[in-house]
C-alpha angles and dihedrals in degrees: 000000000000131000133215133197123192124194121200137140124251114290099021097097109260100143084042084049096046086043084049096054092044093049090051087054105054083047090061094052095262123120116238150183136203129184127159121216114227149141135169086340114144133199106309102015113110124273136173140200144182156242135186117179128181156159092243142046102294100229104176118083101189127110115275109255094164105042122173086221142028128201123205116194100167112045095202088072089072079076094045114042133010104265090181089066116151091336113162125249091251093045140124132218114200108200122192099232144125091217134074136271094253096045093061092059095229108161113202137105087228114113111262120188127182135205131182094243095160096052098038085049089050097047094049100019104040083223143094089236105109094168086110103038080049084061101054091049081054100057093049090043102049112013094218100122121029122238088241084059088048092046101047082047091056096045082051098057111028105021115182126047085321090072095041091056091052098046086050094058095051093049081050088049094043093048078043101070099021080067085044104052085050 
């Protein structure tokens, strides 16, 4: 089983993101679970939710405190909580960010990869909501959902040229880090 974190702020599509992965997931034969973690958060304050996606029936129900990836979609947070939480050694940590890695001053061995989600979002999309661009940078970065899962997710929730947009982002952001990781 692996587990998946992902940080945002109120308003930037972290629960839509986490349904989305789970959904992914389901469509490439796994099962899969998402949940957010809220309270009396508003619009802007940080929130977090989670995915859990295996081979197997997912029996636990708790929140995920060692996850194999983290997800960043805000990258002030990196000031305000400890995204690196519990992470595991082998882990990765995708940060929505048009800098690199050095210059966010992130210390870890832990493998950290950026992509440039908000512009990317902006250029396809025509909004500030980069959920969808951040899966696709997941799926090039991790393999562990397939862009056809991504894409039949995306079709579910938001049909019409909403969903094509979006599909298109997360195409941008996959082509994005595959170049990278060349």
């Amino acid at each position: 089983m692996i587990e998946i974190r992902v940080h945002g702020r109120g308003g930037q599509g972290s629960v839509t993101a986490a349904e989305l992965l789970g959904f992914a997931a389901h469509s490439d034969g796994k099962y899969a679970q998402a949940f957010p973690s809220f309270g009396s958060e508003r619009m802007g304050a940080p929130v977090q939710a989670f995915v859990r996606i295996s081979d197997k029936p997912i029996r636990i129900r708790s929140q995920v405190y060692k996850p194999n990836y983290v997800i960043v979609q805000d990258p002030t947070l990196l000031e305000v909580i400890n995204v690196l939480d519990g992470l595991q050694e082998d882990g990765l940590l995708l940060i929505n960010s048009k800098k690199k890695v050095a210059e966010l001053g992130v210390n870890t061995t832990i493998k950290v990869k950026t992509i440039p989600a908000m512009e990317i979002a902006l250029e396809v999309i025509g909004r500030p909501i980069m959920n969808t661009t951040l899966l696709g940078a997941f799926a090039a970065a991790t393999g562990e959902i397939s862009l056809e899962g991504i894409r039949k997710a995306i079709h579910h929730k938001f049909p019409g040229s909403v969903g094509e947009k979006n599909i298109a982002a997360v195409l941008k952001a996959f082509d994005f880090i595959k170049k990278e990781s060349l």
